[in-house]
N, CA, C and O atoms as a printed pandas DataFrame, in Angstrom:
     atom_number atom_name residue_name chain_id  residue_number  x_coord  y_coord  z_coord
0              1         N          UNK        A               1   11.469   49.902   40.564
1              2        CA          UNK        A               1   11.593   48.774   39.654
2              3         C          UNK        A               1   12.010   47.526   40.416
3              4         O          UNK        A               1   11.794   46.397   39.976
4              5         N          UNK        A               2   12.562   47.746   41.470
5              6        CA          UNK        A               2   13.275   46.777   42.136
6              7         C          UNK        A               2   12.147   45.960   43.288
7              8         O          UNK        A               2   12.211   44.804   43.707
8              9         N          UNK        A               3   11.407   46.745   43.512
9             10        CA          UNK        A               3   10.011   46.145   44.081
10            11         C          UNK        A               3    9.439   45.334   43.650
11            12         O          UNK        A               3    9.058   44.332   44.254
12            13         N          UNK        A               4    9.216   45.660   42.237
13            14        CA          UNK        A               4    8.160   44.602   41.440
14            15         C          UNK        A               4    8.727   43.916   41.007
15            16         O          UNK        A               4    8.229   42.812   40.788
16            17         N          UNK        A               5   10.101   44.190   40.638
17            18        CA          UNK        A               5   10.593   42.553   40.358
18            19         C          UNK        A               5   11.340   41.592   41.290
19            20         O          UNK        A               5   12.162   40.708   41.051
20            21         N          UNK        A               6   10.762   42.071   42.493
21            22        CA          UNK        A               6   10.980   41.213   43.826
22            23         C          UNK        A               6    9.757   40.650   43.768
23            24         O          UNK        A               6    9.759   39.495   43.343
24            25         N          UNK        A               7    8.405   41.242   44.150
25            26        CA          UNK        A               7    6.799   40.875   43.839
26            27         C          UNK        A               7    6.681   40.417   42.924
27            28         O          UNK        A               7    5.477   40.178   43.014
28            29         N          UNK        A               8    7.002   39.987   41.851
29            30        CA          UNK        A               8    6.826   38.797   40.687
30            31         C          UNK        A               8    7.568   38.296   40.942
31            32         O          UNK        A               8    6.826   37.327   41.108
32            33         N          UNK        A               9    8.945   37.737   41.309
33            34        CA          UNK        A               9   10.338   36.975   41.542
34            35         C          UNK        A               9    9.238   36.241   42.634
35            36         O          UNK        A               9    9.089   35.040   42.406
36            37         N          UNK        A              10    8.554   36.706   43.628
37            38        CA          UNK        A              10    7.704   36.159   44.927
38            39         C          UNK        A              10    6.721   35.492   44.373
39            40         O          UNK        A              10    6.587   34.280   44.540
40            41         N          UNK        A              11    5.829   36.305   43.562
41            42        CA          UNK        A              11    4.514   35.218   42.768
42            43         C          UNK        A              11    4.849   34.719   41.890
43            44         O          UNK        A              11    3.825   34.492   41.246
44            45         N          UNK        A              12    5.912   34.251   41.221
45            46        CA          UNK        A              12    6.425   33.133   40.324
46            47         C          UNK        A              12    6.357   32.054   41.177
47            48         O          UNK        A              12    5.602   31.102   40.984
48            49         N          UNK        A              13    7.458   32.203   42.545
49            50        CA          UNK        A              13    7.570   31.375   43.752
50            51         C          UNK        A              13    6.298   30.580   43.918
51            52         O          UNK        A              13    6.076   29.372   43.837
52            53         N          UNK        A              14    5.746   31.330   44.104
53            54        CA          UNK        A              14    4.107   30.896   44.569
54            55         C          UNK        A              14    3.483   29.980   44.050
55            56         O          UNK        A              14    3.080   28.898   44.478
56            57         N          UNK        A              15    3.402   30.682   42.700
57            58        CA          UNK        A              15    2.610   29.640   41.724
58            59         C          UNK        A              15    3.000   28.490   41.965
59            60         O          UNK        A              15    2.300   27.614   42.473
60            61         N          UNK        A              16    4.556   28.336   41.510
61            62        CA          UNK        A              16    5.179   27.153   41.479
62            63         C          UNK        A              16    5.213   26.218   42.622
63            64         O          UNK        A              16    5.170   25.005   42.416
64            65         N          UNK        A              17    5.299   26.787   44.009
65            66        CA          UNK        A              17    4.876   26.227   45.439
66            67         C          UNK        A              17    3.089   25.619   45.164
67            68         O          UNK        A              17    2.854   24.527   45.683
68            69         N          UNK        A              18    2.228   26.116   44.598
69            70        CA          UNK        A              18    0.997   25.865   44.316
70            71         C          UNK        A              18    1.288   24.607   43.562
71            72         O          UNK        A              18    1.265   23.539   44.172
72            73         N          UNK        A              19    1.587   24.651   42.164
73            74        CA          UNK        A              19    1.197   23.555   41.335
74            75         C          UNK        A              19    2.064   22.309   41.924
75            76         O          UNK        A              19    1.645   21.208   41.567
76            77         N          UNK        A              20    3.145   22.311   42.725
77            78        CA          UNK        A              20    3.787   21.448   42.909
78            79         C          UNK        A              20    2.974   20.558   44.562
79            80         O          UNK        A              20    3.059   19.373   44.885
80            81         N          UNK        A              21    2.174   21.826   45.356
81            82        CA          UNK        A              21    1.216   20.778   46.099
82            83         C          UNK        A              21    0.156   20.402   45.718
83            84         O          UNK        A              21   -0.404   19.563   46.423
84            85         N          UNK        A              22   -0.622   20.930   44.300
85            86        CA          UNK        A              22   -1.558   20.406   43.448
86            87         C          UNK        A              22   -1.226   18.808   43.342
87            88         O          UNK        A              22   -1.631   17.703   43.702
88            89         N          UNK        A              23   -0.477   19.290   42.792
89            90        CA          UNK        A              23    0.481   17.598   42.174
90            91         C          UNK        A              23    0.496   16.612   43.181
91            92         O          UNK        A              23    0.137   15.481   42.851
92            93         N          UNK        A              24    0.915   16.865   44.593
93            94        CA          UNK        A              24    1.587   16.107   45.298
94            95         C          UNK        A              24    0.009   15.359   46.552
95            96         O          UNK        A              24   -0.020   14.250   47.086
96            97         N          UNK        A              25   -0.970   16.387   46.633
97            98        CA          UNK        A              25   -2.457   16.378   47.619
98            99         C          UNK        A              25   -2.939   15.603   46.436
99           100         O          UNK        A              25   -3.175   14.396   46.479
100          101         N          UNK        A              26   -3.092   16.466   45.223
101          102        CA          UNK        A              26   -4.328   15.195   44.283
102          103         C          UNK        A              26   -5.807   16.793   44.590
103          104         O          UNK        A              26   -6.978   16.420   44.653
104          105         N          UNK        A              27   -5.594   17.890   44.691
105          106        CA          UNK        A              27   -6.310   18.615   44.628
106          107         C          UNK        A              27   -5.953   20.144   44.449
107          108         O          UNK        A              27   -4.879   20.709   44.652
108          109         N          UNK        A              28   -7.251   20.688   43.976
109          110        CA          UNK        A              28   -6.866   22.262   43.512
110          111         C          UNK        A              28   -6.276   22.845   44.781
111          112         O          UNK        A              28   -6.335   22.360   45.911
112          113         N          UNK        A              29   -5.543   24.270   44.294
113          114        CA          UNK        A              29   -5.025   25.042   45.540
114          115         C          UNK        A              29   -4.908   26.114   44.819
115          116         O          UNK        A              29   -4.689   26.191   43.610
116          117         N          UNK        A              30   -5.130   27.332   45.942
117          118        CA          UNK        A              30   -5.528   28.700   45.963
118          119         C          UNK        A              30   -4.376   29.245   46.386
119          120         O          UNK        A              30   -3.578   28.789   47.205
120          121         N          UNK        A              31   -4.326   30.578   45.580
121          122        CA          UNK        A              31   -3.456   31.368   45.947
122          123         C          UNK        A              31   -3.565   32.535   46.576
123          124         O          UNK        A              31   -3.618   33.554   45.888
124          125         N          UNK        A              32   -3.623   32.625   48.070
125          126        CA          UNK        A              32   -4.130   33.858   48.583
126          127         C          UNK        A              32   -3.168   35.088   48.175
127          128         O          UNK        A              32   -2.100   35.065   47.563
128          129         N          UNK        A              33   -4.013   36.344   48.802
129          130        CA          UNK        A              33   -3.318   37.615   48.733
130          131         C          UNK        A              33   -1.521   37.746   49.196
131          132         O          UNK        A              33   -0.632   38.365   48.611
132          133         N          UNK        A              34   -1.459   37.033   50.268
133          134        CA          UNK        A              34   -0.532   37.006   50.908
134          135         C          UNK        A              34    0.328   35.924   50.079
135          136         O          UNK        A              34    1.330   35.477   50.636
136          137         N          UNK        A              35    0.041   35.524   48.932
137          138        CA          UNK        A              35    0.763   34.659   48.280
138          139         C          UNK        A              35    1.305   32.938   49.146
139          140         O          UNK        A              35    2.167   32.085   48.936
140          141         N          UNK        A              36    0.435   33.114   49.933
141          142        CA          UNK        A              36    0.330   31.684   50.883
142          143         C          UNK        A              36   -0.076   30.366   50.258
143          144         O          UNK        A              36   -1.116   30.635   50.859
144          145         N          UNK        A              37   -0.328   29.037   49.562
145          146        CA          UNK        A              37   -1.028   28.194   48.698
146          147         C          UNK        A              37   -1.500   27.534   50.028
147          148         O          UNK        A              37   -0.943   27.150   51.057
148          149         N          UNK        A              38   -2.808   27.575   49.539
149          150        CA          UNK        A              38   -3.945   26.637   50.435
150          151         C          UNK        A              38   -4.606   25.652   49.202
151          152         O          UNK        A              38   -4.708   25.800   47.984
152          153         N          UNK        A              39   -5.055   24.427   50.283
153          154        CA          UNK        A              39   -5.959   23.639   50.148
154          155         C          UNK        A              39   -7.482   24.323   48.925
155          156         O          UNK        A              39   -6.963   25.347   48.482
156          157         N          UNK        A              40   -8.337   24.271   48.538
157          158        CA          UNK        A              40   -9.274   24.738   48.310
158          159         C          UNK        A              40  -10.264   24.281   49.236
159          160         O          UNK        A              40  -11.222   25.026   49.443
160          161         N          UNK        A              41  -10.195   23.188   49.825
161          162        CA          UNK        A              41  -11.297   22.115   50.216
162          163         C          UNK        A              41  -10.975   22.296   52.003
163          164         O          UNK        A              41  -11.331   21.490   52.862
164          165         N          UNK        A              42  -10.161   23.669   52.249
165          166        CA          UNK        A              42  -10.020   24.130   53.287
166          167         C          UNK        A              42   -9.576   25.077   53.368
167          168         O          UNK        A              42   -8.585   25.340   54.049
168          169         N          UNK        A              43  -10.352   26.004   52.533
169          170        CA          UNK        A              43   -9.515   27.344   52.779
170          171         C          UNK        A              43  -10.900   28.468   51.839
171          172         O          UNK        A              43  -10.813   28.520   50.612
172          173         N          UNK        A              44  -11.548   28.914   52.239
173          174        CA          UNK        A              44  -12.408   30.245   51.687
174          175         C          UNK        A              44  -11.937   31.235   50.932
175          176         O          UNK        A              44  -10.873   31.538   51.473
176          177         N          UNK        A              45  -12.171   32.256   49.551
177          178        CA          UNK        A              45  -11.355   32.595   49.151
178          179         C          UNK        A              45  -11.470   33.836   49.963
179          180         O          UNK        A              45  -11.746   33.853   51.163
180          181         N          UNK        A              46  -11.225   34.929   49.175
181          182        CA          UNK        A              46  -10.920   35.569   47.504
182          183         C          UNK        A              46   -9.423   34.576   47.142
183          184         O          UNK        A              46   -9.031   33.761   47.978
184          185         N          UNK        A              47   -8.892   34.719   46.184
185          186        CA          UNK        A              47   -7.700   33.848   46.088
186          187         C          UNK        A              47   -7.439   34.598   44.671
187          188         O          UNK        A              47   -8.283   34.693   43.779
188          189         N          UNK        A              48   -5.756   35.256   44.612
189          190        CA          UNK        A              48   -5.446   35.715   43.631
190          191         C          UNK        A              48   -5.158   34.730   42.114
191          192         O          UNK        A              48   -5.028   35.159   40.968
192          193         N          UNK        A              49   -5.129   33.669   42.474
193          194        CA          UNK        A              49   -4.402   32.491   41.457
194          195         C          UNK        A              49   -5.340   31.384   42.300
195          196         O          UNK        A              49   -5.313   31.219   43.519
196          197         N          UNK        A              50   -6.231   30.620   41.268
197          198        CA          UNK        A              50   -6.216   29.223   41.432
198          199         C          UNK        A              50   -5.465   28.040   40.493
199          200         O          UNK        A              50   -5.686   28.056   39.283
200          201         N          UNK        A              51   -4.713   27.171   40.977
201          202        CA          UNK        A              51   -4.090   26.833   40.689
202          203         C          UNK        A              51   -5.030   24.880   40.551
203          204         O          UNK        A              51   -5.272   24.202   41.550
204          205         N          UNK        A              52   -5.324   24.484   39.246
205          206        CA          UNK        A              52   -6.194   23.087   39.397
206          207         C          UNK        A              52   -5.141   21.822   38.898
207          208         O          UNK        A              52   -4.329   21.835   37.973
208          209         N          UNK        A              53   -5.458   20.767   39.832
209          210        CA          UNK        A              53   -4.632   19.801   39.777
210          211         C          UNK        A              53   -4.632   19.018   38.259
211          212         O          UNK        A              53   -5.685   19.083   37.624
212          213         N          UNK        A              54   -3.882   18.536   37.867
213          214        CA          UNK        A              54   -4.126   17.635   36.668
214          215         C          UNK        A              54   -5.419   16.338   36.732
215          216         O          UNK        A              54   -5.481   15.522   37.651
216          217         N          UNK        A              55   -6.014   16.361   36.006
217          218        CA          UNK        A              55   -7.010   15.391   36.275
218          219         C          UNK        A              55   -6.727   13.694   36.608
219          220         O          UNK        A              55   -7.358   13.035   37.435
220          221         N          UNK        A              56   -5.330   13.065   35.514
221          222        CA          UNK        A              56   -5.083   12.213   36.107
222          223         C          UNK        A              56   -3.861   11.890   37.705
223          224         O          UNK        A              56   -3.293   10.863   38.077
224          225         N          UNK        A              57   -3.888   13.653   38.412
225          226        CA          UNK        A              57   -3.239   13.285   39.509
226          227         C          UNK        A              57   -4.894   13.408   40.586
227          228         O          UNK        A              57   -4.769   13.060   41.760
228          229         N          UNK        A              58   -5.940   13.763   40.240
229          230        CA          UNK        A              58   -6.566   13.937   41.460
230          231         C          UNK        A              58   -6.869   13.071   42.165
231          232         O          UNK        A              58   -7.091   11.969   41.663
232          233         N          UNK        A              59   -6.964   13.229   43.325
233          234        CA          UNK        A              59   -7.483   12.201   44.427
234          235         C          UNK        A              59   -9.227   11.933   44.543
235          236         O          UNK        A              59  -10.180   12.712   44.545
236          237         N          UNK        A              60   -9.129   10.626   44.625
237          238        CA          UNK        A              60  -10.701   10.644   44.696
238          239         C          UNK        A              60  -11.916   10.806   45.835
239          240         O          UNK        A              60  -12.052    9.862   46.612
240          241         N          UNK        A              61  -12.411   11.449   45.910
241          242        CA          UNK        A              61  -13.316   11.797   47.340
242          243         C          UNK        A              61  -13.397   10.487   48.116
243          244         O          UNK        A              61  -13.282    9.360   47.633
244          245         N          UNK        A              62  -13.560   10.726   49.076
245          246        CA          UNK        A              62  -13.906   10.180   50.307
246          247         C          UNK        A              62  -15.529   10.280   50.481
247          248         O          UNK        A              62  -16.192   11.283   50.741
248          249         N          UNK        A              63  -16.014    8.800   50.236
249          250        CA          UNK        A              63  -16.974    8.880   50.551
250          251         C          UNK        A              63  -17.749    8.090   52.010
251          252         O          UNK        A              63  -18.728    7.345   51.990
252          253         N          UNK        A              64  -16.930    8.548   53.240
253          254        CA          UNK        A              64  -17.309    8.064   54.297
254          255         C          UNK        A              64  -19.093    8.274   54.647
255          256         O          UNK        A              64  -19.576    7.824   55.685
């Protein structure tokens, strides 16, 4: 019992590490296996959690 509610106590973490660099980049972010938050727009999945930015925080492409 004490496992899994270390492993959810960890992917609560996560999420919340996710939406808070959603917020802060201006873009979606993935939640890998390893509970790591990546970029989407640099990072390949599988991804256990995607996590999408609010629409009025996103950043707008670069159109070099």
């Amino acid at each position: 019992m004490t496992d899994s509610l270390n492993m959810s106590d960890e992917y609560s973490v996560a999420v919340e590490s996710a939406t808070v660099m959603a917020e802060m980049m201006g873009q979606d972010v993935g939640i890998h296996h390893d509970l790591r938050p990546v970029l989407l727009s640099e990072s390949d999945g599988p991804y256990l959690e995607i996590i999408r930015c609010p629409q009025a925080l996103k950043k707008a492409a670069d159109t070099d």
